[in-house]
C-alpha positions as CSV (number, residue, x, y, z in Angstrom):
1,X,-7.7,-16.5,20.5
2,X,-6.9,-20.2,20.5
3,X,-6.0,-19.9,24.1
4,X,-10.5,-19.0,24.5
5,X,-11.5,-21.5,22.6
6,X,-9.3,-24.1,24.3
7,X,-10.8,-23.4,27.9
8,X,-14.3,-23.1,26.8
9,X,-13.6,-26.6,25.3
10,X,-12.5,-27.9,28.8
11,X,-15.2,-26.2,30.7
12,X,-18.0,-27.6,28.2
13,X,-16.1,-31.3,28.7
14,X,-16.5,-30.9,32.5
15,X,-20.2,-30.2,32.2
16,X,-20.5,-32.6,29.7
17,X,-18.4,-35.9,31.3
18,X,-17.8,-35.4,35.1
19,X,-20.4,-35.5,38.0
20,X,-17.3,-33.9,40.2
21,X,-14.2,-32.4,39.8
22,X,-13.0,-32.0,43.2
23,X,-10.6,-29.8,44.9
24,X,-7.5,-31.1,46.8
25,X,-7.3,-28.0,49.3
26,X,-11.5,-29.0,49.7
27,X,-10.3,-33.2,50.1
28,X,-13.2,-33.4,52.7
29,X,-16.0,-31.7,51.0
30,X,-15.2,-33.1,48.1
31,X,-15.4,-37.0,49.4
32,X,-18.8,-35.8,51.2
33,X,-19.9,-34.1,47.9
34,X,-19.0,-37.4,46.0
35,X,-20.9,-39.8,48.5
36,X,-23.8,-37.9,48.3
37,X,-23.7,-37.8,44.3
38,X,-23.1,-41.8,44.6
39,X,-25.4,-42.5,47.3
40,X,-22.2,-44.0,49.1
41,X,-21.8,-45.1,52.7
42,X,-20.3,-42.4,54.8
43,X,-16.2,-42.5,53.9
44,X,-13.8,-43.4,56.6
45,X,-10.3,-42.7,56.0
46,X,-6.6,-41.6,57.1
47,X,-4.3,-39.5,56.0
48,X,-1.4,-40.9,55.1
49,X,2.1,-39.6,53.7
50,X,1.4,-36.1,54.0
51,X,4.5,-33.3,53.1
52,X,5.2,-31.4,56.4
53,X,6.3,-28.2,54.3
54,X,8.5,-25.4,55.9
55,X,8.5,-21.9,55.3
56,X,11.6,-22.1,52.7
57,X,8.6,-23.9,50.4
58,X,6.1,-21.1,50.9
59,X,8.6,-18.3,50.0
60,X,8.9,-17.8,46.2
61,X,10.2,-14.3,44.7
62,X,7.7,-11.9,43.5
63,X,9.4,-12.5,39.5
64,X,9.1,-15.8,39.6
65,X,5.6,-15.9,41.1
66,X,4.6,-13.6,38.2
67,X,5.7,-15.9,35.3
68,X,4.7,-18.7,36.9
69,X,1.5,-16.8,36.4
70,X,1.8,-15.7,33.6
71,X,2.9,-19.2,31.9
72,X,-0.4,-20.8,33.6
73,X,-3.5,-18.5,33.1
74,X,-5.2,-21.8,31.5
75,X,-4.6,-23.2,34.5
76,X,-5.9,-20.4,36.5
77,X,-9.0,-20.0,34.6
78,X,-10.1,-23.5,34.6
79,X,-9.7,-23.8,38.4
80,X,-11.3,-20.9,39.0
81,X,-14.4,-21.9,37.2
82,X,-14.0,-25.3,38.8
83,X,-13.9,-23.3,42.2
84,X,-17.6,-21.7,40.7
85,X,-18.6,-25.2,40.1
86,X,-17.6,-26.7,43.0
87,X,-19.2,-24.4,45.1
88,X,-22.5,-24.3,43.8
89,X,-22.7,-28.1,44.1
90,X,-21.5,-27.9,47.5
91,X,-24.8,-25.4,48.0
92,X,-27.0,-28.6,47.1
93,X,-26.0,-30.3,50.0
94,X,-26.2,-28.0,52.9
95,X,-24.9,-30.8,55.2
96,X,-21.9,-30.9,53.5
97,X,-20.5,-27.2,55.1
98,X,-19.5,-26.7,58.5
């Protein structure tokens, strides 16, 4: 199944090539996870720009959720094992979790 063979490529290529891939809903982890891979000075920073979202955004029918699914299990897989990933570098560095 090409679809197999094209995330096992991706997942070997993030082993291979990237000390992080971080996680946009885990911004602050990942910074702390990436200063301590670096050997960085502790981050300071603001958020800026950020989308106030209201519940009209968050509300999505239960078809169109499923094909949007369905049209990105790729995408699905790949963050879950990214998640796996994540997570057991995150266990490295103890200090790191709340």
């Amino acid at each position: 199944m090409k679809s197999t063979k094209f995330i096992l490529n991706k997942q070997k290529n993030i082993q291979n090539h990237f000390i992080l891939v971080g996680l946009t809903e885990r911004y602050n982890e990942s910074l702390l996870l990436l200063k301590n891979l670096l050997s960085w000075k502790p981050p300071t920073y603001s958020i800026a720009n950020a989308v106030k979202r209201d519940k009209k955004t968050t509300q999505i029918d239960s078809q169109l959720k499923d094909l949007i699914i369905e049209y990105n299990q790729i995408d699905f897989q790949l963050y879950d094992y990214v998640s796996v990933l994540f997570d057991e570098q995150i266990e490295k560095y103890p200090i790191i979790r709340n």
